[in-house]
C-alpha positions as CSV (number, residue, x, y, z in Angstrom):
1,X,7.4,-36.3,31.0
2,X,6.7,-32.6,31.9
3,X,10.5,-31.5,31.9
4,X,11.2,-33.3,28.6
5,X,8.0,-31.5,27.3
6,X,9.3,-28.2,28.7
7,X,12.8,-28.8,27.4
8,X,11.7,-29.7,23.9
9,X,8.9,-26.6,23.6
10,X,12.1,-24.3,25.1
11,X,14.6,-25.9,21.9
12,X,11.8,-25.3,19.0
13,X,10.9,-22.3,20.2
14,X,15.3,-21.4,20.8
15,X,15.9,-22.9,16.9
16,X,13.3,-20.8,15.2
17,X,14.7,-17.8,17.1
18,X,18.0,-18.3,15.8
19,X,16.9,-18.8,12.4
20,X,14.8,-16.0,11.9
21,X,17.7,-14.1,13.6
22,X,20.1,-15.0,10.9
23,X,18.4,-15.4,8.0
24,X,19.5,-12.9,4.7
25,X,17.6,-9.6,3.9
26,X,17.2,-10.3,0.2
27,X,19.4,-8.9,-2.1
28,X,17.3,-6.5,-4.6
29,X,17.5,-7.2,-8.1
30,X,18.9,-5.3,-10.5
31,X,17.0,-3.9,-13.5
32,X,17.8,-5.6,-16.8
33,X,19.7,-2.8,-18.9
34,X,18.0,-2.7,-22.3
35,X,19.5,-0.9,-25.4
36,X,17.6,-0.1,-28.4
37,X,19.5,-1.3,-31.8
38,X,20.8,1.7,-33.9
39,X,21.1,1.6,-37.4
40,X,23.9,3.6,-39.1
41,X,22.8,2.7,-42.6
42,X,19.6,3.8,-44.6
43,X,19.2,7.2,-43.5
């Protein structure tokens, strides 16, 4: 019971490690570009 306790503490503790290891920075987003209409006509 012990060594399957140790062994299964040892592979949680192994599989988080990898996953925080390889997980993705974030990517940042990029601003939304936002034009203002311009009227030719009227002026």
């Amino acid at each position: 019971m012990s060594k399957f306790t140790i062994l299964a503490v040892f592979g949680a503790v192994l599989a988080l490690g990898a996953c925080a290891k390889h997980k993705p920075a974030p990517e940042p987003v990029p601003a939304p570009i936002m034009v203002e209409p311009v009227s030719t006509k009227g002026k």
